[in-house]
C-alpha positions as CSV (number, residue, x, y, z in Angstrom):
1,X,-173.1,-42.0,11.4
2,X,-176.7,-42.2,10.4
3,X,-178.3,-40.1,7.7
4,X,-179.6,-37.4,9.8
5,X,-176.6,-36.8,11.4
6,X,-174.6,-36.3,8.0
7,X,-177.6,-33.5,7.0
8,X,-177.4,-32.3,10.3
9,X,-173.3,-32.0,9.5
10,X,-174.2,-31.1,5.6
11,X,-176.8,-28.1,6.9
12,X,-174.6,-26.7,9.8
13,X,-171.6,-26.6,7.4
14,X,-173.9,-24.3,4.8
15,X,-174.3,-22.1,7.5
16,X,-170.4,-22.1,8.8
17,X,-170.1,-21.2,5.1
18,X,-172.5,-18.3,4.8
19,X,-171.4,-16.4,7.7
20,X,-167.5,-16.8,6.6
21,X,-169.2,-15.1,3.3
22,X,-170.0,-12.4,5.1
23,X,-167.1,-12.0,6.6
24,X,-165.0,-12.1,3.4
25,X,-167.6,-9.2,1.9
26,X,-167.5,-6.9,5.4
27,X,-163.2,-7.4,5.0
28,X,-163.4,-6.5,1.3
29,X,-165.3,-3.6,2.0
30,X,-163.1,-2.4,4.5
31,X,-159.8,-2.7,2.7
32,X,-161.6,-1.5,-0.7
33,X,-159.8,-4.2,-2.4
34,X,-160.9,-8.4,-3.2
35,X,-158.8,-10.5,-1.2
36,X,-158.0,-13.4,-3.6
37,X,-156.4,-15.9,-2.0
38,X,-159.4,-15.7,0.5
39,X,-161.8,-16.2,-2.3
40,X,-159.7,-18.7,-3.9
41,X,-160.2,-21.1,-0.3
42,X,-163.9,-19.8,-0.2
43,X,-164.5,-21.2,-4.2
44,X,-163.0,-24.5,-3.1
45,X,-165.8,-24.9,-0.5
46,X,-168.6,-24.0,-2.2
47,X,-167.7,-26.2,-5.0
48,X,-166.7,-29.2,-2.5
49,X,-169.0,-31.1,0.0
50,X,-170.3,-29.1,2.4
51,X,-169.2,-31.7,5.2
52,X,-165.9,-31.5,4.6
53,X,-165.4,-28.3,6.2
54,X,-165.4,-30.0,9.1
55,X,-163.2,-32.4,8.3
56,X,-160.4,-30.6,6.5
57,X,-160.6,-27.3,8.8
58,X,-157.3,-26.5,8.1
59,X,-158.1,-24.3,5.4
60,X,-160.4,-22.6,7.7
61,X,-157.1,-21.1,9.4
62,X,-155.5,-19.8,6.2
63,X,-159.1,-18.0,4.8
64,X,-158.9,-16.1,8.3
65,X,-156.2,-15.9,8.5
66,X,-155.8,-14.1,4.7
67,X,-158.6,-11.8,6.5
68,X,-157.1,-10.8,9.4
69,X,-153.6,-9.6,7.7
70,X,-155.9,-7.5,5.3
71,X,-157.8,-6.0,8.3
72,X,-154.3,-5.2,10.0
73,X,-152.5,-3.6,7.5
74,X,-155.8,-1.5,7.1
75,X,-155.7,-0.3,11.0
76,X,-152.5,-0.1,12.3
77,X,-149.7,-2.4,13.4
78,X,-151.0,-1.9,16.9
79,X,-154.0,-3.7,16.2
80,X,-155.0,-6.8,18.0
81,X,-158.3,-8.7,17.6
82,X,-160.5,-9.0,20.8
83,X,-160.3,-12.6,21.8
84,X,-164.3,-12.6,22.0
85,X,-164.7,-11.6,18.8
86,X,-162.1,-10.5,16.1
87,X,-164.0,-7.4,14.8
88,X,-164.5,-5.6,18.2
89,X,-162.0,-2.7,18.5
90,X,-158.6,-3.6,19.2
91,X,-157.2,-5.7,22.5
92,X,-155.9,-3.0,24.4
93,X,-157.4,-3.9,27.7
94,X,-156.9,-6.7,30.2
95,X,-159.2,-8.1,32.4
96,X,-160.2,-11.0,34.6
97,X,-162.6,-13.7,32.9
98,X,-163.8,-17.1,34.1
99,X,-165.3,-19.4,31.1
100,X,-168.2,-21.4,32.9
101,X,-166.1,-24.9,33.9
102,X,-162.8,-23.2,34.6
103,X,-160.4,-20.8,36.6
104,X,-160.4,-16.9,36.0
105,X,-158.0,-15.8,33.8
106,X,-156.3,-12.4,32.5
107,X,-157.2,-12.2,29.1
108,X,-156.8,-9.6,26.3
109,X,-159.8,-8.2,25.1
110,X,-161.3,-5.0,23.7
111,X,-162.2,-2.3,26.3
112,X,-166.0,-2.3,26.2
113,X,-165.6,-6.4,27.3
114,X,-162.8,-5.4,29.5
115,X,-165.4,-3.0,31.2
116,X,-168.0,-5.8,31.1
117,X,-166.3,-8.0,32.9
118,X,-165.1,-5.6,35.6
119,X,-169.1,-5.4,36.1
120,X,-169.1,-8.9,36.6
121,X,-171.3,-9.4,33.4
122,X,-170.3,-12.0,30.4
123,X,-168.1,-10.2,27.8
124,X,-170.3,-9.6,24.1
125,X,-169.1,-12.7,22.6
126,X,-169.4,-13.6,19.0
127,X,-172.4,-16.3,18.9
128,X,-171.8,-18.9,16.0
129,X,-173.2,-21.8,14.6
130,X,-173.3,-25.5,16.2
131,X,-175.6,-28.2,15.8
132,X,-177.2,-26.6,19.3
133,X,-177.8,-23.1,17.4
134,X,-175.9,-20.1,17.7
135,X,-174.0,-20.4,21.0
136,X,-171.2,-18.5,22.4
137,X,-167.8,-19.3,20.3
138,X,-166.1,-20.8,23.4
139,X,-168.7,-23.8,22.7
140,X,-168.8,-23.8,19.1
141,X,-167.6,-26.4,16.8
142,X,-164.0,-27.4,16.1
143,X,-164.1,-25.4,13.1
144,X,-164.1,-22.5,15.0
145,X,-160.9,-23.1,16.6
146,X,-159.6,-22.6,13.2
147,X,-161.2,-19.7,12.7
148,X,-159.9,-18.0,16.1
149,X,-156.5,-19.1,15.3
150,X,-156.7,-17.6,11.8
151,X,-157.7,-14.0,13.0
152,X,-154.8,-14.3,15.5
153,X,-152.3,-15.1,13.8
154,X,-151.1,-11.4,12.7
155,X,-150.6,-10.6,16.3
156,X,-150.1,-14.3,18.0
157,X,-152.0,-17.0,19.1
158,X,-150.0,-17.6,22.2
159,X,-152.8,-15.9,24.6
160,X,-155.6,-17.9,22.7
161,X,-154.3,-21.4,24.1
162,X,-154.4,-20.0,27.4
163,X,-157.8,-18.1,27.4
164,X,-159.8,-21.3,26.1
165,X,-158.4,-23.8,28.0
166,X,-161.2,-25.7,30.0
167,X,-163.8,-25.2,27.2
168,X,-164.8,-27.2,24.5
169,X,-162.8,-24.8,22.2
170,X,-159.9,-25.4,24.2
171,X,-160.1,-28.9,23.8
172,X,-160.0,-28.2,19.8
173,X,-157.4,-25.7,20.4
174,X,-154.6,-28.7,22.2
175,X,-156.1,-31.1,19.8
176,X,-154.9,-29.1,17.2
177,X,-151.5,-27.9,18.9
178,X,-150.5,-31.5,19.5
179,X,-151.6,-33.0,16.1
C-alpha cells in the first residue's frame, strides 16, 4: 500500500471518527445521560491509529450498538431503526426497494421512505464517508456495515442481510456473517 493510500485510509478514518462523535453527543442529548461504555470505545480510537478503525471494525458494532439500546429504551420497545438511516422515525412501514445492481425487495423502513419509494423516488438515505466522498451508505466502506449492524441489533439484524445483499455493503455484511 503506497503512502498516499495509507493518508488517504488515515484521513477518511478521522472523518468516520468525527461523525460517530456526533453521533455519541446527538444520543447523549437525547437520553440526558453520558453513555460510558460508548465513550470508553470512542477514547480508544482517538488515542489509537486512525487506520485501524478499519481494520479492527469490530468495535464499531458494540459503540453503535451501546447507542442504539440507549435510543430504544428512550422511545419505546416498539421502536425500530429505518434501515436507511437509524435516526429516521421508526420502521413501521414496508415497501418495495431495488438497490441499483439488484432485485426489488420488501424492506422495513420509516414511513416518509416507505412513501418515497411508492413514488418511485430513492429513499433519503444516510450519505457517509468513503474515499469517493459522501455516498449513499449502501456503498460506503466496510466499516459501515458495522455500524448498521450495531444500530440493529436492539431490534434484529435479520432483515439487514437481506435488504443489502447485491451491494457493496452486502458484500461486507456476508463477509462478516461467514467470518
Amino acid at each position: 500500500m503506497s503512502k498516499a493510500d495509507l493518508a488517504r485510509g488515515r484521513a477518511l478514518a478521522l472523518r468516520i471518527m468525527d461523525g460517530l462523535d456526533r453521533e455519541l453527543s446527538l444520543a447523549e442529548e437525547l437520553v440526558g445521560a453520558p453513555l460510558e461504555a460508548a465513550r470508553r470505545l470512542r477514547d480508544g480510537w482517538r488515542a489509537g491509529e486512525p487506520g485501524d478503525l478499519h481494520w479492527d471494525n469490530q468495535s464499531v458494532e458494540v459503540f453503535t450498538a451501546e447507542i442504539s439500546m440507549a435510543r430504544f429504551e428512550y422511545h419505546s420497545a416498539s421502536f425500530r431503526p429505518c434501515l436507511f438511516d437509524p435516526y429516521h422515525e421508526s420502521a413501521d412501514a414496508r415497501a418495495l426497494w431495488r438497490p441499483e445492481a439488484g432485485a426489488p425487495r420488501p424492506v422495513a423502513c420509516c414511513a416518509a421512505d416507505a412513501a418515497l419509494l411508492r413514488d418511485g423516488k430513492p429513499p433519503s438515505v444516510r450519505l457517509v464517508p468513503d474515499l469517493k466522498g459522501m455516498v449513499p451508505l449502501w456503498e460506503g466502506a466496510s466499516v459501515h456495515a458495522r455500524w448498521l449492524l450495531g444500530h440493529h441489533a436492539a431490534t434484529g439484524t435479520g432483515h439487514v442481510w437481506d435488504a443489502f445483499r447485491g451491494t457493496p455493503l452486502g458484500h461486507d455484511l456476508n463477509r462478516i456473517r461467514t467470518a
